[in-house]
N, C-alpha and C positions, 0 to 999 in steps of 0.2 A: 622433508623436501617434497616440491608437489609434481605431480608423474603428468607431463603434458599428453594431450590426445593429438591424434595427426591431424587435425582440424575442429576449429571452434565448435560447440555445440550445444543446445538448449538442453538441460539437463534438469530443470525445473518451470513450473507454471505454476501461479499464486493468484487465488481472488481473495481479497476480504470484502463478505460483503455487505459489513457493516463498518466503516470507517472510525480509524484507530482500537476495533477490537480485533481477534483472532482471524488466522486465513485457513483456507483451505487449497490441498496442493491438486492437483488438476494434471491427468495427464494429456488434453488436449484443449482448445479454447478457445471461442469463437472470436475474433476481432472488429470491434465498433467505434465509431467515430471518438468515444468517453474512452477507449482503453477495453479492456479485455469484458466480455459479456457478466453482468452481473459483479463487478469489483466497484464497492466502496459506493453504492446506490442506496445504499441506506443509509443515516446520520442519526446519531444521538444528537437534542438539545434538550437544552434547559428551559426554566418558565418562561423568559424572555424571548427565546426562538433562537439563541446560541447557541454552535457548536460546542462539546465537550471529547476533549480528548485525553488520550492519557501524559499529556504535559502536565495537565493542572490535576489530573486523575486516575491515578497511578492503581487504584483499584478496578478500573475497566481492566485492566490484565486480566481478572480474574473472571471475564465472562469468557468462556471458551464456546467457541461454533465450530461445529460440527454436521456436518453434510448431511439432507434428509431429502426424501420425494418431494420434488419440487420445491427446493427453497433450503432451506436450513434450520440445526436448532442450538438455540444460546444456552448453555447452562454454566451455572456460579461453580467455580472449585470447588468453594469451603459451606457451602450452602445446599445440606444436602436436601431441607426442607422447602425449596425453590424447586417445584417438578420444572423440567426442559421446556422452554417455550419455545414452539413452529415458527417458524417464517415463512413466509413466499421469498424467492428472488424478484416476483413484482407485484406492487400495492392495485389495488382500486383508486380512481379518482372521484371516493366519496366525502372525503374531506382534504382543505387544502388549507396553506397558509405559507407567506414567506417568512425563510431561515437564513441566519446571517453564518456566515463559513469566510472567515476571516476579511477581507474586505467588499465580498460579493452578497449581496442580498440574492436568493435565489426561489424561485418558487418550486414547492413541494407537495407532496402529498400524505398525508398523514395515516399513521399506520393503522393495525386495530389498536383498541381501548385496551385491551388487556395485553398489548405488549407494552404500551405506556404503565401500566400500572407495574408488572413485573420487576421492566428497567428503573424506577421510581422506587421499589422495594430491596432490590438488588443493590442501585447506588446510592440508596438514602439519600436521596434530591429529588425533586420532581422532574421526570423526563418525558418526554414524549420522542418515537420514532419516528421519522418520515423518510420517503422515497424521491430520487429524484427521475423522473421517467424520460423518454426517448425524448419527451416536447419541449424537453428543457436545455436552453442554450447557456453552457456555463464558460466565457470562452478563456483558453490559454495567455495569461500574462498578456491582456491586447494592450497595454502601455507600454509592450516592447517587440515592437513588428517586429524590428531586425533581427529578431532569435526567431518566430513563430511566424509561419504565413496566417492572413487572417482564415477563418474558419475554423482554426484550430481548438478542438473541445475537451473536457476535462470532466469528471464524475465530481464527486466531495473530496476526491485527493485533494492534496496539499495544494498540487500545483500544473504538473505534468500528467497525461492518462497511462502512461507506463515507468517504471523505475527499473534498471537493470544491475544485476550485481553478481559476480562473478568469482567462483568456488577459491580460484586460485587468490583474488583481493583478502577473502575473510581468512586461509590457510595464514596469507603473510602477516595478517594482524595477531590471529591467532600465536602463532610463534614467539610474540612477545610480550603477551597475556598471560598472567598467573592464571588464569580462573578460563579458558577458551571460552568462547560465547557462541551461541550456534546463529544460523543465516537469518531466524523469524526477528531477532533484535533488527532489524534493518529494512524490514517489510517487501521485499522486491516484488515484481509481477515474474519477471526474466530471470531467471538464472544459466548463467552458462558457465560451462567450462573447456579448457584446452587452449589458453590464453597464459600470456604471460602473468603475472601479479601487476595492478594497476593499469592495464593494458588498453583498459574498457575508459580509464578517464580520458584518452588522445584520441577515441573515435568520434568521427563524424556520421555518413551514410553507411549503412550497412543492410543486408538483407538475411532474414528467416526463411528459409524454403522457399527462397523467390521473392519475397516480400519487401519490401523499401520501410526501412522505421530508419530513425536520426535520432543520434544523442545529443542534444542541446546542450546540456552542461552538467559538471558535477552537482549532487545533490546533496544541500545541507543539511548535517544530523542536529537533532536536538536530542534534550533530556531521555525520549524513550527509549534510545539506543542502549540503556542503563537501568531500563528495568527489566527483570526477571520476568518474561512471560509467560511462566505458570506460577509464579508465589506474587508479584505486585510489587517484589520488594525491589529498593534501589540500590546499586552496587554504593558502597560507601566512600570508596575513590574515586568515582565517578569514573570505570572504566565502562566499557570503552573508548566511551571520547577522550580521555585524558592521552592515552596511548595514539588514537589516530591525529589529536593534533600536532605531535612530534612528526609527523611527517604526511598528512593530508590535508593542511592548512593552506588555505586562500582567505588573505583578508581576517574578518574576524568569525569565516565560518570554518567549519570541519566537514571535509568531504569525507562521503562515502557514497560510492553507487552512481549512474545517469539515467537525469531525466530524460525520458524517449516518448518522441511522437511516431505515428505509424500509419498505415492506410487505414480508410476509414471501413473496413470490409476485408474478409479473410479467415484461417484458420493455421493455428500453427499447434504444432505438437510434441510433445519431448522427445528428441532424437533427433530432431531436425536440425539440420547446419545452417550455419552462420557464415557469413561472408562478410567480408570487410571490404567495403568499397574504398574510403579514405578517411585522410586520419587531419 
C-alpha cells in the first residue's frame, strides 16, 4: 500500500547526458529552454549521421555514466578492458556536421576523435558522438501548435524537454509485476511523490517552487521499458509493457509518465513542492 505525503513533492532529478544511455540523479538542477541543464546534449550516431538508441540497441544499456569534474564518464559493464572515458557536458565548435534524430535534421558539434573511437569499439559499429549546443533550435512537435506555444525547445529527447513520473504510478504497476522493475526503466527528468497512483496523467499547469511547467500529455513507452539497465537483457514477456497496457492504453500506445514543458530559466531542487494548478 503506498503511504501518501501531506503534499505533492519532487523527490527525484534525472539528466542523461547522453541520450538513450544511463542517467545521473542530481540533487538540484538548473532550468533551460531544452529541459534540465546538461540532459540528453549528447547523441550517439552512426556512419550515416543516425541516431542510435536502445530500441534497435539494446547493448547501449551496458555503457553506464557516471558523474566526473566537469562532464562525465562512460564505462562498459562487462568490458573491463575499456578504461572509462571523460566527457565534457560541453563540446568545442571544432568540428561540425548535421545528425538526423527521427524526423529532425539537426546541427551538431562533433565530439573528440577518441570518444568516436571508444563508442565504435564498445558497440562494434562505427559511432561518432556529437553535441547539440545553446545555438541550436530543435523545436517542440511545431506541426501541433495547439499542444505547444511556438518557441517551444527540446534537447535530443524523444520529444518533450522534461518527462515526469511519479513513485506512487510505478508502486501500482509494481503490484502486479512478478519481477518489480525500478523507476530508471522509464527515464524520467521529475520524479515525485505524495500523489494519488496515475494522478499525474489528469494534470495540466502546475508549479515546482513557484515555477509554471505543463503536462501536455501522456508519454508513449516503447521497447526500452523491457530492458534491464544494468545486463542489456530483454524481459522475455515483455513486461512491463504487457502489464501497463491492461490499463494505460490509449489507442495503440501505452502510457507511462508526462510529457512537461517549463520555463525557460530557473532552478528547482529535491524537496521542493508541487502544486497543482488544474487538471
Amino acid at each position: 500500500m503506498s503511504v501518501f505525503q501531506a503534499s505533492p513533492t519532487l523527490t527525484g532529478l534525472f539528466i542523461y547526458p547522453v541520450k538513450s544511455l544511463g542517467g545521473i540523479s542530481l540533487p538540484a538542477a538548473e532550468l533551460t529552454p531544452q529541459g534540465l541543464r546538461h540532459d540528453r546534449r549528447w547523441l550517439i550516431v552512426d556512419a550515416e549521421n543516425r541516431f542510435l538508441t536502445q530500441r534497435e540497441h539494446a547493448e547501449m544499456a551496458l555503457l553506464a555514466v557516471e558523474p566526473a569534474y566537469n562532464g562525465f564518464l562512460l564505462r562498459h559493464r562487462q568490458r573491463p578492458d575499456l578504461l572509462p572515458l571523460h566527457v565534457p557536458f560541453e563540446a568545442t565548435p571544432e568540428r561540425t556536421l548535421f545528425v538526423t534524430i527521427w524526423d529532425d535534421m539537426v546541427f551538431a558539434w562533433r565530439g573528440a576523435p577518441e570518444a568516436d573511437a571508444w563508442l565504435s569499439e564498445a558497440l562494434g559499429r562505427e559511432c561518432k558522438l556529437v553535441y547539440m549546443s545553446d545555438m541550436v533550435r530543435r523545436d517542440v512537435e511545431p506541426d501541433k501548435p495547439e499542444l505547444n506555444p511556438a518557441g517551444t525547445l527540446v534537447s535530443f529527447a524523444d520529444g518533450y524537454p522534461y518527462l515526469l513520473a511519479t513513485e506512487e504510478s510505478l508502486a501500482k504497476l509494481n503490484e502486479q509485476l512478478a519481477e518489480p522493475v525500478p523507476m530508471d526503466r522509464f527515464r524520467p527528468n521529475l520524479v515525485v511523490s505524495g500523489v494519488a497512483a496515475d494522478a499525474e496523467m489528469h494534470w495540466g499547469e502546475f508549479r515546482i517552487a513557484g515555477q509554471p511547467f505543463r503536462a501536455v500529455r501522456g508519454c508513449g513507452r516503447c521497447v526500452v521499458t523491457t530492458i534491464d539497465q544494468a545486463t542489456a537483457e530483454k524481459n522475455p514477456g515483455g513486461e512491463p509493457l504487457r502489464t501497463l497496457a491492461t490499463y494505460r492504453k490509449q489507442g495503440s500506445k501505452v502510457l507511462f509518465g508526462q510529457n512537461v514543458t517549463g520555463p525557460m530559466k530557473g532552478r528547482v531542487q529535491v524537496g521542493d513542492a508541487l502544486e497543482i494548478m488544474n487538471f
